[in-house]
DSSP file (Angstrom, degrees, kcal/mol; ACC not computed):
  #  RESIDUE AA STRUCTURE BP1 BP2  ACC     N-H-->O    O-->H-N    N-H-->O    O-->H-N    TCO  KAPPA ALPHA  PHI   PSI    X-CA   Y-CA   Z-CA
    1    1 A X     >        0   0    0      0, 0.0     4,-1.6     0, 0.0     5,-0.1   0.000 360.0 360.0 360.0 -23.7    0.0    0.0    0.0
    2    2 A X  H >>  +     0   0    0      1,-0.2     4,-1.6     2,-0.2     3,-0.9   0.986 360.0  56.5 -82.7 -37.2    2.7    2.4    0.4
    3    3 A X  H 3> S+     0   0    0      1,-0.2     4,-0.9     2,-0.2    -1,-0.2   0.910 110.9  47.5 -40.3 -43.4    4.3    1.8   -2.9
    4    4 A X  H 3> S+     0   0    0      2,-0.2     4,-1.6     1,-0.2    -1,-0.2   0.857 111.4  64.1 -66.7 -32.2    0.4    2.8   -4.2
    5    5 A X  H <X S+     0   0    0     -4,-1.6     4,-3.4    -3,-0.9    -2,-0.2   0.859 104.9  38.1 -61.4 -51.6    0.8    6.0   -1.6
    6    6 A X  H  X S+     0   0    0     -4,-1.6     4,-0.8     2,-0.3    -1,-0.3   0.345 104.8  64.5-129.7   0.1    3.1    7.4   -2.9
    7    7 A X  H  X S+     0   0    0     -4,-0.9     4,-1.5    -5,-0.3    -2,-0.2   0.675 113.7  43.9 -55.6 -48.4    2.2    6.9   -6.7
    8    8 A X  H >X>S+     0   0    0     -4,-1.6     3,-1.9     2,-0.2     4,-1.3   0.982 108.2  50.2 -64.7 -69.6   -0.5    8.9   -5.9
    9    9 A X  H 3X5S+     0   0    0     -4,-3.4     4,-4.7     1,-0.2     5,-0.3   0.936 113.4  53.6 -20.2 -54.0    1.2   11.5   -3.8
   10   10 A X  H 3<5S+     0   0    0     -4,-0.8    -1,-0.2     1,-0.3    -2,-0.2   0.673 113.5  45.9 -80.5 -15.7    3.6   11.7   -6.8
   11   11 A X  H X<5S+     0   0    0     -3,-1.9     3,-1.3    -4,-1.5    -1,-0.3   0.978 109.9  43.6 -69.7 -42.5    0.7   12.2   -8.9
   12   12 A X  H 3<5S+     0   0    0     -4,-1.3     5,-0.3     1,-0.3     3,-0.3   0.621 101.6  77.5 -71.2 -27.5   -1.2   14.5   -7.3
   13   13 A X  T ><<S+     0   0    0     -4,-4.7     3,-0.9    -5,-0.5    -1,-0.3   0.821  83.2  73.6 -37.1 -33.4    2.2   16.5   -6.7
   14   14 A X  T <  S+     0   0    0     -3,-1.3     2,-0.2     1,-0.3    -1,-0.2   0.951 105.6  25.7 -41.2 -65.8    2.0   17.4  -10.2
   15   15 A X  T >  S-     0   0    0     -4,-0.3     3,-2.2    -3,-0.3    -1,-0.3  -0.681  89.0-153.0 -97.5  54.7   -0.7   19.9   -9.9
   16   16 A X  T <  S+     0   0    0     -3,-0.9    46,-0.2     1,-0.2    -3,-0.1  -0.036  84.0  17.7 -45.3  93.7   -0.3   21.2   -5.8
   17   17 A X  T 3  S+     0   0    0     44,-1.0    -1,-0.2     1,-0.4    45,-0.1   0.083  92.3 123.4 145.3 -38.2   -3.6   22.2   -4.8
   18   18 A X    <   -     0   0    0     -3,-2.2    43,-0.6    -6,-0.2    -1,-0.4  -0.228  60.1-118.0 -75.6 164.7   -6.2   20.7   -7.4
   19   19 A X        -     0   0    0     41,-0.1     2,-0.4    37,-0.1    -1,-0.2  -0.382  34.2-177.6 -80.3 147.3   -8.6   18.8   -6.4
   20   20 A X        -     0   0    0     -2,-0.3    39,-1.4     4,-0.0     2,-0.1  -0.938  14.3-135.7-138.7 132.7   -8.8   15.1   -7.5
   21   21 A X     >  -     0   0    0     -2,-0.4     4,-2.7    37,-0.2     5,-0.4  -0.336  26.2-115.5 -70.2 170.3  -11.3   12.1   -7.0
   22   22 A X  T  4 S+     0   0    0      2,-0.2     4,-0.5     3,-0.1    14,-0.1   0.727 120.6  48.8 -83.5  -1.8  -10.7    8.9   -6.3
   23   23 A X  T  > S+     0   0    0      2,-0.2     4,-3.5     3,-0.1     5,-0.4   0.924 113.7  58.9 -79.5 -65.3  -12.0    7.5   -9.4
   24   24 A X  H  > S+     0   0    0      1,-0.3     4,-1.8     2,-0.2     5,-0.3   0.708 111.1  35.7  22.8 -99.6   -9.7   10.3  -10.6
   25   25 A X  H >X S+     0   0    0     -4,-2.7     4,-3.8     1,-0.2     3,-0.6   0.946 113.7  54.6 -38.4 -57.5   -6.9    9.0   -9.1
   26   26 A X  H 34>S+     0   0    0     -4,-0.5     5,-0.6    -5,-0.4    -1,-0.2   0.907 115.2  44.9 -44.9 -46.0   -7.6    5.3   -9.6
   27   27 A X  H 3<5S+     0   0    0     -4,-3.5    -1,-0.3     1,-0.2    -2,-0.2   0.782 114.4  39.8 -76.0 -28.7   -7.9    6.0  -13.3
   28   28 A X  H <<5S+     0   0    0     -4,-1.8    -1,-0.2    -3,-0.6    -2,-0.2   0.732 125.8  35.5 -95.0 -28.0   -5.3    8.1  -14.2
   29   29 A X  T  <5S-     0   0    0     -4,-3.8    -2,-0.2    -5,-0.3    -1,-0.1   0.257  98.2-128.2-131.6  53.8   -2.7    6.4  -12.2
   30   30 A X  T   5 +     0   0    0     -5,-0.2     2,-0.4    -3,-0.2    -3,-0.2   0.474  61.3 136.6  30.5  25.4   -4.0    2.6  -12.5
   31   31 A X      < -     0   0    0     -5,-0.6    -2,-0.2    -6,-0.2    -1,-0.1  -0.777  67.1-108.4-102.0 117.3   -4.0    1.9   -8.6
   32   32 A X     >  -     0   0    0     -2,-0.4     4,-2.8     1,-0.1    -1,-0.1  -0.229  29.7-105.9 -61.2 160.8   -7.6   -0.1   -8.4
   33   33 A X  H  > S+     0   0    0      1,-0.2     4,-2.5     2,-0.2     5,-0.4   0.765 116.6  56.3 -58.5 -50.7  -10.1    1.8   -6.8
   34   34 A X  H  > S+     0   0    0      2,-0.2     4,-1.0     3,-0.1    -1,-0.2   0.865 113.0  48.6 -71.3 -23.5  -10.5    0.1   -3.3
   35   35 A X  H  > S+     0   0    0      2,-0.2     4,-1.4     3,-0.1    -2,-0.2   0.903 112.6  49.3 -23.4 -66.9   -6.4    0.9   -2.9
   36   36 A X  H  X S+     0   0    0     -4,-2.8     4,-1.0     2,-0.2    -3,-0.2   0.741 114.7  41.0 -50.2 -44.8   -7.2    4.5   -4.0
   37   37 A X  H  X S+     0   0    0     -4,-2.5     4,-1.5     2,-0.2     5,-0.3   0.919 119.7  45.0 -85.1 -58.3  -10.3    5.0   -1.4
   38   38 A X  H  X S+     0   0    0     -4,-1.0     4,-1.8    -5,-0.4    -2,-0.2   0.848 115.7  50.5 -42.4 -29.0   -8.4    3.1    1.7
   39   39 A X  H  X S+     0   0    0     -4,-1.4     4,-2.7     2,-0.2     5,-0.3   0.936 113.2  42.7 -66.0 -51.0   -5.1    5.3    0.8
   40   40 A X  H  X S+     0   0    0     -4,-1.0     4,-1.4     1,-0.3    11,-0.2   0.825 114.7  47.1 -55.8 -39.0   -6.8    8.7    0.7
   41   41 A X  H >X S+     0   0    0     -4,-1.5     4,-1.9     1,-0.2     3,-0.9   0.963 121.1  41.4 -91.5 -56.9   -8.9    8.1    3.9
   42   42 A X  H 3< S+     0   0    0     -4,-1.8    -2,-0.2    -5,-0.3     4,-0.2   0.790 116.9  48.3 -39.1 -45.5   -5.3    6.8    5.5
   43   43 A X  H 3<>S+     0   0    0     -4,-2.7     5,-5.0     2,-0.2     6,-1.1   0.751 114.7  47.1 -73.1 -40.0   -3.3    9.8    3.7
   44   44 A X  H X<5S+     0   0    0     -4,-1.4     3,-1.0    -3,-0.9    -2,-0.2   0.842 107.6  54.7 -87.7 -22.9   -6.1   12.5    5.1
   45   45 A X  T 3<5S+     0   0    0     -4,-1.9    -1,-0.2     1,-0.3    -2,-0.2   0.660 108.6  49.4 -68.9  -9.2   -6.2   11.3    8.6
   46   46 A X  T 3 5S-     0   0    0     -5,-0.3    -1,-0.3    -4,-0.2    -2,-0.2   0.084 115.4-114.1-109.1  18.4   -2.5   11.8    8.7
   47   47 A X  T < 5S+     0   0    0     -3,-1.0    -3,-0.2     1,-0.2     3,-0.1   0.777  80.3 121.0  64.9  18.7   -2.6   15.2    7.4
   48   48 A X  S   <S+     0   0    0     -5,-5.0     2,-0.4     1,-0.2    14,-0.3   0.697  80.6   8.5 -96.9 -16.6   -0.9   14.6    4.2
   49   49 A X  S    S-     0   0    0     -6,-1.1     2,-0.6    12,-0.2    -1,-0.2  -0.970  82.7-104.7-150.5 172.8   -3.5   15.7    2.0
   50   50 A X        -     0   0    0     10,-4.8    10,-0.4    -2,-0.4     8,-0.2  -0.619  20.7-135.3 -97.7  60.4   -6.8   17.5    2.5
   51   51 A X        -     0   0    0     -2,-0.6     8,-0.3   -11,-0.2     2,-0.2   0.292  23.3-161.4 -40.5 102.1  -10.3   15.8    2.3
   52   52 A X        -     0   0    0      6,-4.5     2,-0.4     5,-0.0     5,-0.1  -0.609   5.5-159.7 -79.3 156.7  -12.7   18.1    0.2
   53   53 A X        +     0   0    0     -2,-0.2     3,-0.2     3,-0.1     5,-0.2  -0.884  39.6  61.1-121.4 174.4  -16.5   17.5    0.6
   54   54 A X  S >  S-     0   0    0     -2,-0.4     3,-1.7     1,-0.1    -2,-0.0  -0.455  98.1 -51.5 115.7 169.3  -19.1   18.5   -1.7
   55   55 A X  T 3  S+     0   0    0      1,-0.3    -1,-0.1    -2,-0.1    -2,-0.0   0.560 138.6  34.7 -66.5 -11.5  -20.5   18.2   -5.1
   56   56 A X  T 3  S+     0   0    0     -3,-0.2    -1,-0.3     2,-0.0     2,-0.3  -0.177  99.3 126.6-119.0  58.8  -16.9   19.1   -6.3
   57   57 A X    <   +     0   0    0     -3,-1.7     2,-0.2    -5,-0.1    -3,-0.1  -0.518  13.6 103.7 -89.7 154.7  -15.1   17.5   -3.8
   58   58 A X        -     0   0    0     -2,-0.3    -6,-4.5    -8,-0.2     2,-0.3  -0.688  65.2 -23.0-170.3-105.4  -12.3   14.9   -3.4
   59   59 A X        +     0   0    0    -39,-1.4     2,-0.3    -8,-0.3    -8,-0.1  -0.937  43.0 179.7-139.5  82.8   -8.9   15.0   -2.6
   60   60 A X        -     0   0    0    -10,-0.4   -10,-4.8    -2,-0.3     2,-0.5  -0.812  24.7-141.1-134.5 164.7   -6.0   17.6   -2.8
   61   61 A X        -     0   0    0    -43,-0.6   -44,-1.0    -2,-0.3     2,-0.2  -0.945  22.0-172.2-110.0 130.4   -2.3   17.6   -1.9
   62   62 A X        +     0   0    0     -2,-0.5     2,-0.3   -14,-0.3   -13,-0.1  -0.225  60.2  47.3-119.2  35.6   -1.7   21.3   -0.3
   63   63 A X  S    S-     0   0    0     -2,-0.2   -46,-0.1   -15,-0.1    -1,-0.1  -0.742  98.4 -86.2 177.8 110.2    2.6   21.8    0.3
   64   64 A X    >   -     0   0    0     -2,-0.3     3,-0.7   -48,-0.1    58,-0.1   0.340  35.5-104.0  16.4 137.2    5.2   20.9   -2.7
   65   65 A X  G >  S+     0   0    0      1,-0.2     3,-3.4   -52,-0.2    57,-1.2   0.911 122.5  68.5 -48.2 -55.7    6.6   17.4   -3.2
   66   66 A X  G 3  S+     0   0    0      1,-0.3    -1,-0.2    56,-0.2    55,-0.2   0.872 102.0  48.8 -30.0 -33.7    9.8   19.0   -1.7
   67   67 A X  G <  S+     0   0    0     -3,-0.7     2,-0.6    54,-0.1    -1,-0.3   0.395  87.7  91.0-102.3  17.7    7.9   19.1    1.5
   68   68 A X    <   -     0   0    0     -3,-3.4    54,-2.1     4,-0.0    55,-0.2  -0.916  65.6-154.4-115.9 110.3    6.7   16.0    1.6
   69   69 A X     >  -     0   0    0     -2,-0.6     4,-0.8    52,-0.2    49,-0.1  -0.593  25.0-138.7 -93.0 179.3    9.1   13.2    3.6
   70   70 A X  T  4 S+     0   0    0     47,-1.2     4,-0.4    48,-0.2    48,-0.2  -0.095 110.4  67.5-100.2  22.3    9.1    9.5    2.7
   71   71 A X  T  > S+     0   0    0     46,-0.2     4,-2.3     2,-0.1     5,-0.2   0.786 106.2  45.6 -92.5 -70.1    9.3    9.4    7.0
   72   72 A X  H  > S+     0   0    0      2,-0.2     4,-2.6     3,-0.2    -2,-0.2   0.760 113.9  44.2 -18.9 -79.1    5.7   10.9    6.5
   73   73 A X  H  X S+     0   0    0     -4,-0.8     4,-2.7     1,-0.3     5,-0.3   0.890 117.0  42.2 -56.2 -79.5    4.3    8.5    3.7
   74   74 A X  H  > S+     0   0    0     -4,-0.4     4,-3.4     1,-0.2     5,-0.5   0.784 111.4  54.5 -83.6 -22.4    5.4    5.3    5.1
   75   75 A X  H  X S+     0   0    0     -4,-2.3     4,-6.4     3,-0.2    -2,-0.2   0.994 113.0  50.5 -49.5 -60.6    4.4    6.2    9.1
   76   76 A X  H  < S+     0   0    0     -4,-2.6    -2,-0.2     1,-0.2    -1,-0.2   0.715 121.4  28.6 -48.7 -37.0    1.0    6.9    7.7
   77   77 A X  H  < S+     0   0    0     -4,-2.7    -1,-0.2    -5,-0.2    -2,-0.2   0.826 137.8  21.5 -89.7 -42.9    0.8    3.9    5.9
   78   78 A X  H  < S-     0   0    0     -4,-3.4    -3,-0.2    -5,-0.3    -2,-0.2   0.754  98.3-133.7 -82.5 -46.0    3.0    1.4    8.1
   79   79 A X     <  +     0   0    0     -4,-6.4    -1,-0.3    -5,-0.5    -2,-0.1  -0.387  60.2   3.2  98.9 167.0    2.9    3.1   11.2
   80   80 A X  S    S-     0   0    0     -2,-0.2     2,-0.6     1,-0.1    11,-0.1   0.257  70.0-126.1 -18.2 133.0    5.8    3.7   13.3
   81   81 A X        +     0   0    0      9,-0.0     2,-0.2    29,-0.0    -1,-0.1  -0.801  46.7 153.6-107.8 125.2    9.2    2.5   12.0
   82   82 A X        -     0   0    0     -2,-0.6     5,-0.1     1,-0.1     7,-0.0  -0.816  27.3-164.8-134.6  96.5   10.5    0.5   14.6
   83   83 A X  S    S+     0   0    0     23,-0.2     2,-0.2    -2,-0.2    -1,-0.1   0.941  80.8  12.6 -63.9 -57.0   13.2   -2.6   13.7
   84   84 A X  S    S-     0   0    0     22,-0.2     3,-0.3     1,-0.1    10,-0.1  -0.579  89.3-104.4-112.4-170.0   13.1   -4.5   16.7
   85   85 A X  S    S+     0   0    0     -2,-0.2     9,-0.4     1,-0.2     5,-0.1   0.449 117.9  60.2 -67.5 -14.0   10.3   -4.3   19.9
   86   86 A X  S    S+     0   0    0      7,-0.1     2,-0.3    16,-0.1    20,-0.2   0.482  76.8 112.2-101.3  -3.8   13.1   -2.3   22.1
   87   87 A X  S >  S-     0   0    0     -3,-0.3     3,-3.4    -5,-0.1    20,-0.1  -0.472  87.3-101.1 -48.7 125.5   13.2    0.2   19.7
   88   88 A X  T 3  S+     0   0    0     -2,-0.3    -2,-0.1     1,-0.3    -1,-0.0  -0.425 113.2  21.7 -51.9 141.6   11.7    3.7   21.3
   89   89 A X  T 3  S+     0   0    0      1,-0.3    -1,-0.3     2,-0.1     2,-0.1   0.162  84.2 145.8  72.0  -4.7    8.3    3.8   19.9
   90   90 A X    <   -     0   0    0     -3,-3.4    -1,-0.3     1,-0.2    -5,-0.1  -0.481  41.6-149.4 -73.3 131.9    7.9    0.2   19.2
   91   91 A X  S    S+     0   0    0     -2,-0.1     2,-0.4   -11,-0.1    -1,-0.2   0.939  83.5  55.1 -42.8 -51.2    4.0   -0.8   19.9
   92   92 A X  S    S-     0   0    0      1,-0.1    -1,-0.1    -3,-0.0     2,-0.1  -0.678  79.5-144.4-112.9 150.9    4.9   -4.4   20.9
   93   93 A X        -     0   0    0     -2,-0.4     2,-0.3    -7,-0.1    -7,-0.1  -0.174  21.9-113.7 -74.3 143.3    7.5   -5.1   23.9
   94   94 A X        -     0   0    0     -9,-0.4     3,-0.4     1,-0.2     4,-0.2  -0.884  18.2-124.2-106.0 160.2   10.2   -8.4   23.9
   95   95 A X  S    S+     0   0    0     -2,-0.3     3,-0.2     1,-0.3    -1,-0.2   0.823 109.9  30.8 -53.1 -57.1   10.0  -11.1   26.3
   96   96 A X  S >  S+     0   0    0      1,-0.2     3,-1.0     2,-0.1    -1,-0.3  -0.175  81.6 119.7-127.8  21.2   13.7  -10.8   27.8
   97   97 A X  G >   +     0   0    0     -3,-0.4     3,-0.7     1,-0.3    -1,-0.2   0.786  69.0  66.4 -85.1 -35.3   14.1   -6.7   27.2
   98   98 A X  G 3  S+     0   0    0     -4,-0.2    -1,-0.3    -3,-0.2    -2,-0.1   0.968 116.9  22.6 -41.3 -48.2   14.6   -6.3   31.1
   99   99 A X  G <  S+     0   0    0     -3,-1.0     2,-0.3     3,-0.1    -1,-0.2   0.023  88.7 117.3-120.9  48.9   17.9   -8.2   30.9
  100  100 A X    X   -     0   0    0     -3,-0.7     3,-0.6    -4,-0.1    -3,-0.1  -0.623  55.0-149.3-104.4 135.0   18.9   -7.8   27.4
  101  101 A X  T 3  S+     0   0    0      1,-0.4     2,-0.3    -2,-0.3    -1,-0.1   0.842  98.1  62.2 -89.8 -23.4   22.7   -5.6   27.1
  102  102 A X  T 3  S+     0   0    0      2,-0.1     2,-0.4     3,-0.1    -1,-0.4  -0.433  76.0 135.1-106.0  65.7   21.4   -4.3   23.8
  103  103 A X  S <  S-     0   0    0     -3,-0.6   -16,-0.1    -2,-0.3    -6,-0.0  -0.920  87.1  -3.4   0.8  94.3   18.2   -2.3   25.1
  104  104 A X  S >  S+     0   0    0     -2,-0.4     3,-1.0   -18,-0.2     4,-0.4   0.405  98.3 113.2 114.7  15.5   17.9    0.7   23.8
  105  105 A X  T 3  S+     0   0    0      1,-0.2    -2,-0.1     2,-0.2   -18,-0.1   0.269  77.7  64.6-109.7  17.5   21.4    0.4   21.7
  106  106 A X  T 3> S+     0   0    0    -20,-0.2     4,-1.6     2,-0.1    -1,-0.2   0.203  73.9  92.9-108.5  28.4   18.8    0.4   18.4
  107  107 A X  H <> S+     0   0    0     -3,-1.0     4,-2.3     1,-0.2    -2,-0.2   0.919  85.8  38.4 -42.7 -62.6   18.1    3.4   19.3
  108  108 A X  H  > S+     0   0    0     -4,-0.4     4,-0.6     2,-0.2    -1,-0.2   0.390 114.2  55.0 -94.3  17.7   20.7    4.8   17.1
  109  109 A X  H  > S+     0   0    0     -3,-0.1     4,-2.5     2,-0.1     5,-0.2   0.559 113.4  45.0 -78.0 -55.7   20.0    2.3   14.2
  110  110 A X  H  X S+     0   0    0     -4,-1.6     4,-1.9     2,-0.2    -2,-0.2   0.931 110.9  50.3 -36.4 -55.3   16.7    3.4   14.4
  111  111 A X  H  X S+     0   0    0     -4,-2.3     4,-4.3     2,-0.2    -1,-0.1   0.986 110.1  53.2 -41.3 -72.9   17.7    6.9   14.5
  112  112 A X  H  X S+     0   0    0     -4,-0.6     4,-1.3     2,-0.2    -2,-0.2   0.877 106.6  48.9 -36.6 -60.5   20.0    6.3   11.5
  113  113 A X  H >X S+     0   0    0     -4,-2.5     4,-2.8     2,-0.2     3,-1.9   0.960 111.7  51.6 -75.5 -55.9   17.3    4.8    9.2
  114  114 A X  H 3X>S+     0   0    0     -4,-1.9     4,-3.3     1,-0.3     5,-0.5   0.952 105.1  56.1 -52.0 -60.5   14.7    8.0   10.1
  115  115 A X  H 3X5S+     0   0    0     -4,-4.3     4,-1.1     1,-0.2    -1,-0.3   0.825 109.6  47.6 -40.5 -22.5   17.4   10.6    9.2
  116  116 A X  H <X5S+     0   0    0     -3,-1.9     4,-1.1    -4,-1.3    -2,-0.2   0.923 109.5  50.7 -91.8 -44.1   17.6    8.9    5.7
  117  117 A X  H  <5S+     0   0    0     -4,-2.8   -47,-1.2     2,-0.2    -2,-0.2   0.841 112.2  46.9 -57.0 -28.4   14.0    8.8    5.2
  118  118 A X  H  <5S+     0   0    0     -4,-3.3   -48,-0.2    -5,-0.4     3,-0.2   0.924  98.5  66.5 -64.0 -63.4   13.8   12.4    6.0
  119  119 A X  H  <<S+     0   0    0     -4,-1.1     2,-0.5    -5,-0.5    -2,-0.2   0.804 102.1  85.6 -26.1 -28.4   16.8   13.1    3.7
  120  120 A X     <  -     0   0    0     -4,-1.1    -1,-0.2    -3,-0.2   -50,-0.1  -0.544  62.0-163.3-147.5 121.3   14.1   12.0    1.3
  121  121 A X        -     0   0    0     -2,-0.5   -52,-0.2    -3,-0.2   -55,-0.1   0.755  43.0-129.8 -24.7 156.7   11.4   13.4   -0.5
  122  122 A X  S >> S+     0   0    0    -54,-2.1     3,-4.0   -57,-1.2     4,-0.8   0.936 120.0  58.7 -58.1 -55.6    8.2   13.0   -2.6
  123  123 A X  H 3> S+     0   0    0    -58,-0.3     4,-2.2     1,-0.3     3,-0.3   0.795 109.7  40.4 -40.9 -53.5   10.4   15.4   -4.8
  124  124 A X  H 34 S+     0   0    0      1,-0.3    -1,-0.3     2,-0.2     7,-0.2   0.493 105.0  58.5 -72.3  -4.2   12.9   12.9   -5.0
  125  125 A X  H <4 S+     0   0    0     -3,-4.0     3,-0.4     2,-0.1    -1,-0.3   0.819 109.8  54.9 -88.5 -25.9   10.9    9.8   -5.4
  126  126 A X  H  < S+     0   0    0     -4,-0.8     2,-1.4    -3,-0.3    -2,-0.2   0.932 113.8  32.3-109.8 -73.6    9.6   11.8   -8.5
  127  127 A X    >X  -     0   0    0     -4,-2.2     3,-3.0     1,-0.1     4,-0.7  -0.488  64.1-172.1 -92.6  76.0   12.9   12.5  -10.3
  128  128 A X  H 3> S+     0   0    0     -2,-1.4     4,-2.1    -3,-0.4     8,-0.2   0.581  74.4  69.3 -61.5 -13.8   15.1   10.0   -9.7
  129  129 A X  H 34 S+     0   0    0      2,-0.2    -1,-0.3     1,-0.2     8,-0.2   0.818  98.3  52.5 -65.6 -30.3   18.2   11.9  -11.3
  130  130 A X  H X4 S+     0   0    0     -3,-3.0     3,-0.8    -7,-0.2    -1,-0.2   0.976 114.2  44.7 -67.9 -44.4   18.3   14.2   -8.7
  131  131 A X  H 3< S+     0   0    0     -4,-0.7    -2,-0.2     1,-0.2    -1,-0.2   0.688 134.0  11.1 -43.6 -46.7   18.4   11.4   -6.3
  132  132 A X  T 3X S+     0   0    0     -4,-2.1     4,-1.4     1,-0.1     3,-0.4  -0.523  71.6 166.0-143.0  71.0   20.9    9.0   -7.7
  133  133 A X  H <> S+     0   0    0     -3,-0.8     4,-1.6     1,-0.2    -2,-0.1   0.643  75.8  68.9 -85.1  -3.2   22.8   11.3  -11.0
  134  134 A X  H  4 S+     0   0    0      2,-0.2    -1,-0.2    15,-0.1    16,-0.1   0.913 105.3  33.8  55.5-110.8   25.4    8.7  -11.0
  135  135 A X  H >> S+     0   0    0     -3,-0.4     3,-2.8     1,-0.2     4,-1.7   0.924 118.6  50.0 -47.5 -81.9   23.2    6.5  -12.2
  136  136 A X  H 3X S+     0   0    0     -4,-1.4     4,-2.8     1,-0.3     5,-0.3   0.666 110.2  49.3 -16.7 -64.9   21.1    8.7  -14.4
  137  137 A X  H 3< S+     0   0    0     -4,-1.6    -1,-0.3     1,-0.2    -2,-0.2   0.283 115.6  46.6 -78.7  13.2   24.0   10.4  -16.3
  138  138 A X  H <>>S+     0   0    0     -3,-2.8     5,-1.2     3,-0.1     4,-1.2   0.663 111.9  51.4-107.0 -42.4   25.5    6.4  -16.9
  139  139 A X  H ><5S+     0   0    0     -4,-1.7     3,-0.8     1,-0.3    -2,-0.2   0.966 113.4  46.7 -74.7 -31.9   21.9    5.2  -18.1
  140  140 A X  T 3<5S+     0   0    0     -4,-2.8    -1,-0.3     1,-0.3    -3,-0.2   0.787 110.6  49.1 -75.3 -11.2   22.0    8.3  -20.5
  141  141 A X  T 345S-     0   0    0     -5,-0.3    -1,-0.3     2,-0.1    -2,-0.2   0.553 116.6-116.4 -79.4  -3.9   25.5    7.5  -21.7
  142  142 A X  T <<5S+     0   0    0     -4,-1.2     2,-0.2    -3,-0.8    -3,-0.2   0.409  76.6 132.8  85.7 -17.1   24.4    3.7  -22.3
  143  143 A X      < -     0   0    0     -5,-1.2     2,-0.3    -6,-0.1    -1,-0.3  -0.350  66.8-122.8 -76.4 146.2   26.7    2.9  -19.9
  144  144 A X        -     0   0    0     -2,-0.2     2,-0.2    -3,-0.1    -1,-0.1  -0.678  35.6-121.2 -87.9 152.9   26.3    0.6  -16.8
  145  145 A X        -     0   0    0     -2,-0.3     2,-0.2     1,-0.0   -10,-0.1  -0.685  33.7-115.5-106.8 150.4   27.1    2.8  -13.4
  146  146 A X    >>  -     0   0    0     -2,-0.2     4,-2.7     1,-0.1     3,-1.6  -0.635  19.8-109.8-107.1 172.8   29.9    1.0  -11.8
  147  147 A X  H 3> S+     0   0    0      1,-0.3     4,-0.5    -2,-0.2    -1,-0.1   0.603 118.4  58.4 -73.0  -7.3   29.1   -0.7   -8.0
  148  148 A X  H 34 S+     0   0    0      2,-0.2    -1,-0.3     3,-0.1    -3,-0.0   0.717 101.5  48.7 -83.8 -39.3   31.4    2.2   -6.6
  149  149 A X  H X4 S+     0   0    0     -3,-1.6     3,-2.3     2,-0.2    -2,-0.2   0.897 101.4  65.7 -67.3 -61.8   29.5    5.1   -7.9
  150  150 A X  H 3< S+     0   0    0     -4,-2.7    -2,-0.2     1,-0.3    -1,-0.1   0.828 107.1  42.4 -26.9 -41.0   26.2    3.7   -6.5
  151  151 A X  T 3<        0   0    0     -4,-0.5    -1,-0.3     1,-0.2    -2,-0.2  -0.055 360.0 360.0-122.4  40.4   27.4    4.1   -3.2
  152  152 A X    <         0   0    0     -3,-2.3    -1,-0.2     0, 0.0    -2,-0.1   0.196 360.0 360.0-101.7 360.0   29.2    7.6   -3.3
């Protein structure tokens, strides 16, 4: 479902402001229609887009792609991001986390993986050249990007 979230965000990014339906959506960016209504209703309770009502009502996305992280998108959809149960914020608790030496020391794995998902955008999901030009400027030379580049 997030993967569907955030085809849609990235459409409705296009146009920042207009209103859209969910037939709309569904049809223009081929995410069946019961996806489309369960995302939107997920997306508006979480304040990422804006529920219109009315006889032209639907659906609009109100703040830039830029402004939009993929910390946002996938909380909304997933819920917390938590790796293990001793993680801060994790819903469900471990058995042995009283005597455990690593308590609270995925705190800063945890940490780590939300700083990267902030680091990136709707904006970025959208235009992948900005994201990885590497890559981009290899696939438009014909060229394969070598495993060294990837991870610069």
């Amino acid at each position: 479902m997030t993967d569907y979230a955030i085809v849609i965000l990235g459409h409705m990014a296009q146009d920042v402001g207009r209103v859209r339906t969910a037939a709309a959506l569904s049809e223009s960016t081929g995410v069946p229609m019961p996806s489309v209504s369960k995302i939107l209703k997920i997306m508006t309770h979480a304040s990422l887009i804006t529920a219109h009502r009315g006889a032209k009502g639907g659906y609009s996305l109100d703040r830039p792609a830029a402004a939009v992280s993929m910390t946002e998108i996938i909380q909304a959809l997933e819920g917390p991001i938590a790796l293990t149960a001793c993680v801060d914020g994790a819903e469900d608790s471990c058995e042995v986390e009283h005597s455990c030496f690593m308590r609270g020391n995925w705190n800063r794995v945890n940490a780590a993986i939300h700083a990267a998902l902030d680091a990136v955008t709707l904006a970025d999901m959208m235009d992948p050249e900005e994201m990885f030009p590497d890559r981009s400027a290899a696939a438009r030379e014909g060229a394969q990007p070598s495993l060294q580049n990837a991870f610069e």
